[in-house]
N, C-alpha and C positions, 0 to 999 in steps of 0.2 A: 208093650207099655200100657199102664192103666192109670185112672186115677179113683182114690177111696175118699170115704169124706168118715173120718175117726169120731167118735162122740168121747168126753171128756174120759173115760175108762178103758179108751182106746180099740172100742169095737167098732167094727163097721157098721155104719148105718146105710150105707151106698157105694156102689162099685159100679165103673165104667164100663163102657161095651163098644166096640169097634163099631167107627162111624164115619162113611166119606174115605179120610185122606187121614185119618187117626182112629180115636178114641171121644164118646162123647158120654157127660155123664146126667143125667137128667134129675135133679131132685125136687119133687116138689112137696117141701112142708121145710118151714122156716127152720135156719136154725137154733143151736142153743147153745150157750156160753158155754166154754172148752173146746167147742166141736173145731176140728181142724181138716185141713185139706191134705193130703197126701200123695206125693206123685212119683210114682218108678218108670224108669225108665231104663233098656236094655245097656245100651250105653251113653256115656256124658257127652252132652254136644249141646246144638241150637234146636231149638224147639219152638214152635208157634204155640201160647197157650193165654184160654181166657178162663179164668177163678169168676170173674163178672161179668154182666151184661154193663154193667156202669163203667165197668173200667175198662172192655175191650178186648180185644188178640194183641199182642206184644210177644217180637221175637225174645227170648231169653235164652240164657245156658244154662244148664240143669246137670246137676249131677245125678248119679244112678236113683239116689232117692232126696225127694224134696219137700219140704214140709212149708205150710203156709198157715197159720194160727190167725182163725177168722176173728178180726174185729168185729166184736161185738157190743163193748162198754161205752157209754158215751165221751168217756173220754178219751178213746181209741179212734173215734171216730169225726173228728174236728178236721182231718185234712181230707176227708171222703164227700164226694156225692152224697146228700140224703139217701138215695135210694139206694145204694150200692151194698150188698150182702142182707141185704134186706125182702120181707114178703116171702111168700110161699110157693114161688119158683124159681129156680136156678137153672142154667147150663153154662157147663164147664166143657175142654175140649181140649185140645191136644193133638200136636201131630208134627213132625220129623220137618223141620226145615232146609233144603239143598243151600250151599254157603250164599249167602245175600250181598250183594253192591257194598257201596261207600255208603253208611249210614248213621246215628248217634247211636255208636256204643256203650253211652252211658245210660241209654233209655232203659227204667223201670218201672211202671206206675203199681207194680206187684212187690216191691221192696218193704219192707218195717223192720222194727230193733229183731223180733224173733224169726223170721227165715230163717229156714236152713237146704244150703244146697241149690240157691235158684239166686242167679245174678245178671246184671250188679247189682253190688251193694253199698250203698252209704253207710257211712260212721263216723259221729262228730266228737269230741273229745265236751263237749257243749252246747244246748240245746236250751231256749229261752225256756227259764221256767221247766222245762221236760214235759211243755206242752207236744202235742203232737203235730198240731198246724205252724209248730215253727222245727220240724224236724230234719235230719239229715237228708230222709228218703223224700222228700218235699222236691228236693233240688234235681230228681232227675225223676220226676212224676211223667216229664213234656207237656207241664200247664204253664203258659206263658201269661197269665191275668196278675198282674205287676202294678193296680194303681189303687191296692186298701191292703188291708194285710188282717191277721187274727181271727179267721172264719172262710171259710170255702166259698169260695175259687181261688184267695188269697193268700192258700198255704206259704208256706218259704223257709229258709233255713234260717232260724232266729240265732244272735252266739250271745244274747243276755250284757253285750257290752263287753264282752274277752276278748281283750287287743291279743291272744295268744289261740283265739278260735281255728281248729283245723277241722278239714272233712276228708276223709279218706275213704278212697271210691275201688274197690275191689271186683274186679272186672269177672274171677276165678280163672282166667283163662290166658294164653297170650292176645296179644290185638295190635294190630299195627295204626297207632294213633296218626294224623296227618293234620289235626286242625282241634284246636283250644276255641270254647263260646260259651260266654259268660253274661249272664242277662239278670241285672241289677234290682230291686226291688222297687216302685218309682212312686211311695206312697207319701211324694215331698207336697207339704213342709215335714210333715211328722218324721219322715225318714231323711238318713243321709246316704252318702257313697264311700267308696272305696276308690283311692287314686289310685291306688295298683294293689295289684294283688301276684302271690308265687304259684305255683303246681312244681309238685318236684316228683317223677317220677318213680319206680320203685329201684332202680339202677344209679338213682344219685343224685342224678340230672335236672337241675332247677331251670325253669321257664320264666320269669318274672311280665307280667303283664299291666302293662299303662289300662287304665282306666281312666272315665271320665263320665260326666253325670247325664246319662242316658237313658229311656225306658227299652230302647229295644233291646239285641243279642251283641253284642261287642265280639267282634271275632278274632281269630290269633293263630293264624296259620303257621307250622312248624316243618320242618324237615320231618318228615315220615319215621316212625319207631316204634321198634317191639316191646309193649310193655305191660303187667300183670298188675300194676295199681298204680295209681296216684292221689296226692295229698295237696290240698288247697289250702294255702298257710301263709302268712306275714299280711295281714289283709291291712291297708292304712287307710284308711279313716281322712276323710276332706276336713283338715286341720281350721279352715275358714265359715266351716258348718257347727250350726249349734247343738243339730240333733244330733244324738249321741245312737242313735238306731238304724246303721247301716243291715242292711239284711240281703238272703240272694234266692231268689227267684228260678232260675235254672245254670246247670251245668252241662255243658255240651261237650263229649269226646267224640270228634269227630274221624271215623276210617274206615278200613275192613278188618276181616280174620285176618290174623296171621296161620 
């Protein structure tokens, strides 16, 4: 397994070297618009891997090759850390994870609209404005800072007021789901809530969940199930609220591998 780091023409400017318990790649000199991340790996599985210092290690799944298109533009960069892909040194890393406990399956803070082959992944049918700090992949960052909204730490998933707003969360893999956790955006007066909300599995199977007007994690424990996506959809809106900007903060799939 290695990882490269592509410059806009697709040549390499940097290539991994085995390091520890993987692969580590060292780059020190900033990079530049186009530059992308690239990651092969022998076969698809769980994988430990950090693109940032800002952003961490995060287990993910990866398919045999994974692509990661470095935010660069500042308006790419509205739901990031200041400093994160930023300055004139980086280390990246990489390395084979044995199957891990009960933990949030949905967790990505590596996720945006262009990945490819590294999940999960968010996808919202609508995005406030097609800003970025109110994006899909916001919802499963695991940033719980829920009391401002429009600028970082305050990312969230905006739906612009679409009582027809869904998020579809693409796991790529199976997972045996055991627990639902939903954590509200809580920037009240300005914002409202959702008195329930559905997830419908990708086998049919709808979940409908009571809400109520809370800053922390609302949770939703379910009968254990094998599933390869789910879809966050029918969200209703606190009818006796006047703000019209319900938003959501995090999405929690709680289990193991299947």
């Amino acid at each position: 397994m290695h990882i490269v780091i592509l410059d806009k023409d697709e040549a390499v400017i940097r290539r991994s070297v085995e390091s520890g318990y993987g692969v580590a790649l060292v780059h020190p000199s900033p990079y530049n618009e186009g530059d992308q991340i690239v990651i092969h790996v022998r076969q698809s599985g769980l994988y430990q891997v950090q693109l940032d210092e800002a952003l961490g290690a995060h287990i993910v799944y990866l398919q045999q090759e994974a692509r990661y298109a470095i935010p660069l533009l500042p308006a790419l960069r509205t739901c990031y850390p200041a400093q994160a892909f930023m300055g004139s040194m980086h280390l990246l890393t990489l390395s084979k994870v044995e199957q891990p406990g009960r933990r949030n399956l949905a967790l990505n803070p590596y996720d945006h609209h262009h990945t490819i082959g590294l999940f999960p992944h968010a996808k919202a049918n609508v995005e406030t404005r097609g800003e970025m700090v109110f994006a899909a992949r916001n919802a499963i960052d695991g940033n719980f800072a829920n009391h401002s909204h429009g600028e970082y730490p305050f990312e969230s998933w905006g739906i612009n007021r679409d009582p027809k707003a869904e998020l579809r969360l693409d796991f790529g893999r199976p997972v045996r789901m055991d627990e639902i956790r939903l954590t509200l955006r809580a920037d009240w007066p300005h914002d409202s809530w959702w008195t329930q909300a559905s997830i419908t599995d990708n086998e049919g199977e709808t979940y409908r969940l009571p809400l109520k007007k809370e800053e922390l994690p609302q949770r939703f424990p379910i009968k254990a199930k094998v599933v390869t996506s789910i879809t966050l959809h029918d969200l209703k809106k606190a009818e006796d609220d006047p703000s019209p900007f319900p938003a959501l903060t995090q999405l929690e799939i709680w289990g193991v591998e299947a």
